[in-house]
C-alpha positions as CSV (number, residue, x, y, z in Angstrom):
1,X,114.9,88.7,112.9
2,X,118.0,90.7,112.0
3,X,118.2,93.6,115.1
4,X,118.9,96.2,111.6
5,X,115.8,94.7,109.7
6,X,113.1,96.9,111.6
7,X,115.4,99.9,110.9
8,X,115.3,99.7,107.0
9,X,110.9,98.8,107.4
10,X,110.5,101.9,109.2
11,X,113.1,103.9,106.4
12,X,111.2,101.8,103.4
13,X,107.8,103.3,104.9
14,X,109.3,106.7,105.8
15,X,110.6,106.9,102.3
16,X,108.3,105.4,100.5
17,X,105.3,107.6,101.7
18,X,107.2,110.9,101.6
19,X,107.1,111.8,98.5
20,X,103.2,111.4,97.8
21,X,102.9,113.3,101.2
22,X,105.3,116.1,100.3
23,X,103.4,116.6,97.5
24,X,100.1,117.0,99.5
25,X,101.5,119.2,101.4
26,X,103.0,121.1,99.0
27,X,99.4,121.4,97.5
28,X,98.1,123.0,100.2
29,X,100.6,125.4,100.7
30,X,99.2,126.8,97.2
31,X,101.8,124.7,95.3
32,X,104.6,126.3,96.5
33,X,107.9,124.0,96.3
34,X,110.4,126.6,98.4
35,X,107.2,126.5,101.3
36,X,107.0,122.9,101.5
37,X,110.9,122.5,101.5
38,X,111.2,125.0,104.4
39,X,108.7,122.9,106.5
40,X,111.0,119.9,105.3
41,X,113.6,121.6,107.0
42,X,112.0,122.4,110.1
43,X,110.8,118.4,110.2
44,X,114.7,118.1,109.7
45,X,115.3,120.1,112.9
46,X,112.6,118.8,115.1
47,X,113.4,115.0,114.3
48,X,117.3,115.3,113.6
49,X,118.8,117.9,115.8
50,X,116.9,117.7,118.8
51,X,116.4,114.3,119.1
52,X,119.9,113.1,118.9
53,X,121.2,116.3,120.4
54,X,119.6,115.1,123.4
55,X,120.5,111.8,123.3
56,X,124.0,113.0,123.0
57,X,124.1,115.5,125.6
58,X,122.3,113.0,127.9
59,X,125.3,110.5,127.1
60,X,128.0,112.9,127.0
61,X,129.6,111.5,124.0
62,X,130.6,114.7,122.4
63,X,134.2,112.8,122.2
64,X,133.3,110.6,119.1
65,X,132.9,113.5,116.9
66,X,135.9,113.9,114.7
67,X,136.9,116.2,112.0
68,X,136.4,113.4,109.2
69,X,133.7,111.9,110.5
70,X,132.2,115.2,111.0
71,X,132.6,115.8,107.2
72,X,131.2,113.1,105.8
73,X,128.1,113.1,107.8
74,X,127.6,117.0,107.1
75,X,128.0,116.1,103.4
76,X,125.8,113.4,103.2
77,X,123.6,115.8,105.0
78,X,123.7,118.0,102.4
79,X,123.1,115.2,99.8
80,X,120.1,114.6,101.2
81,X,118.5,118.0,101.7
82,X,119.8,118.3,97.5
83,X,117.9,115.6,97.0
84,X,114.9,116.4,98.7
85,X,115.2,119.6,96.9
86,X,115.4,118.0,93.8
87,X,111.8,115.9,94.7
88,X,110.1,119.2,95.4
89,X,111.5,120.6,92.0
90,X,110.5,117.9,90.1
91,X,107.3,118.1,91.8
92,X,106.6,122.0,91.3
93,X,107.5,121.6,87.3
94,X,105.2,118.9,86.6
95,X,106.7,115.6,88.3
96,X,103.3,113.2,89.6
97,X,103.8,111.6,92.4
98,X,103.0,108.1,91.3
99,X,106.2,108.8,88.9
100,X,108.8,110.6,90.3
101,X,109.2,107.9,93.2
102,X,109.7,105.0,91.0
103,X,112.4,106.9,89.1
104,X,114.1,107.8,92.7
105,X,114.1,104.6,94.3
106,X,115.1,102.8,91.6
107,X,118.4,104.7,90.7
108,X,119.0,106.0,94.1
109,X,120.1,102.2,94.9
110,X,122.5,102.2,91.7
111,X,123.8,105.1,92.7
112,X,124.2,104.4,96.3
113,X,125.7,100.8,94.9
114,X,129.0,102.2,93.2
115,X,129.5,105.2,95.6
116,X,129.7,102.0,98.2
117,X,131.9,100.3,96.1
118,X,134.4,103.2,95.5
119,X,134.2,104.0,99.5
120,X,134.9,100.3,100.5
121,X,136.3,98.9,97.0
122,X,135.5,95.0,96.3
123,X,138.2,92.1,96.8
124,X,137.0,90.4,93.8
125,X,134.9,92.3,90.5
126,X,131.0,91.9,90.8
127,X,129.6,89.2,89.3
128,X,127.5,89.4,85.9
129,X,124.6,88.7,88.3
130,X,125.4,92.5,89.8
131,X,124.8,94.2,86.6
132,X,122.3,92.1,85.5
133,X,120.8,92.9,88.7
134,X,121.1,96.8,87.4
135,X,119.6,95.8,84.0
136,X,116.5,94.3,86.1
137,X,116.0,97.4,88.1
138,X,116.0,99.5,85.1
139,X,113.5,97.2,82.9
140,X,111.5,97.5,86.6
141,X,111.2,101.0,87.0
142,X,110.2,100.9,83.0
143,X,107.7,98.7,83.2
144,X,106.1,100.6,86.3
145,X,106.4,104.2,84.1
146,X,104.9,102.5,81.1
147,X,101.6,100.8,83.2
148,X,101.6,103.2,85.7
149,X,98.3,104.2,86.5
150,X,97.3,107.6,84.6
């Protein structure tokens, strides 16, 4: 096995149980979507600031930050915590849980897929496979809204 596979397993599992849990939680704090983001935030803290702020204290490798890697990673940051913010939203004004995920995870990819592309642009055009490949994602996600259970 891959040494990167487990890594994307534990973000599939992370991510695809966090929105039906946020919106548990979110239920018992009385529905409130700016309560359950705060405690996403302080889950942001514990797990992504001191963690690796240990790690890189421990290490000493306060050298490999650099102004432009700083950036990016401070503004996918940001993306992130937007989008989050945009899951509680959609949750607090009427978004189920068994639909706003499929709608997430199956553009997110798209997305993700020609923001890659424009950061590291191909050698050659994609293939009509690719966009087929889009097409497929997007009759996917429809057939999951239109059976979903109700």
């Amino acid at each position: 096995m891959s040494s990167w596979l487990p890594y994307v397993v534990l973000t599939v599992l992370s991510w695809g149980t966090y929105i039906p849990t946020l919106h548990k939680g979110q239920a018992g704090l009385g529905g409130s979507g700016v309560h359950a983001f705060l405690m996403v935030g302080v889950a942001y803290v514990l797990v992504a600031i001191a963690i690796p702020g240990v790690m890189v204290a421990r290490a000493g490798s306060w050298h490999v930050f650099t102004p432009g890697g700083v950036a990016f990673t401070i503004g996918a940051g940001v993306l992130g915590a937007l989008g989050a913010l945009g899951i509680v939203l959609a949750l607090v004004n009427g978004g189920r849980p068994n639909v706003v995920p499929p709608l997430v995870f199956a553009g997110a990819p798209v997305v993700a897929t020609f923001v890659a592309m424009l950061y590291n642009p191909p050698k050659e055009s994609p293939s009509p496979l690719f966009f087929l490949g889009i097409l497929m994602a997007a009759a996917g996600v429809g057939l999951l809204m239109y059976n979903r259970p109700q």
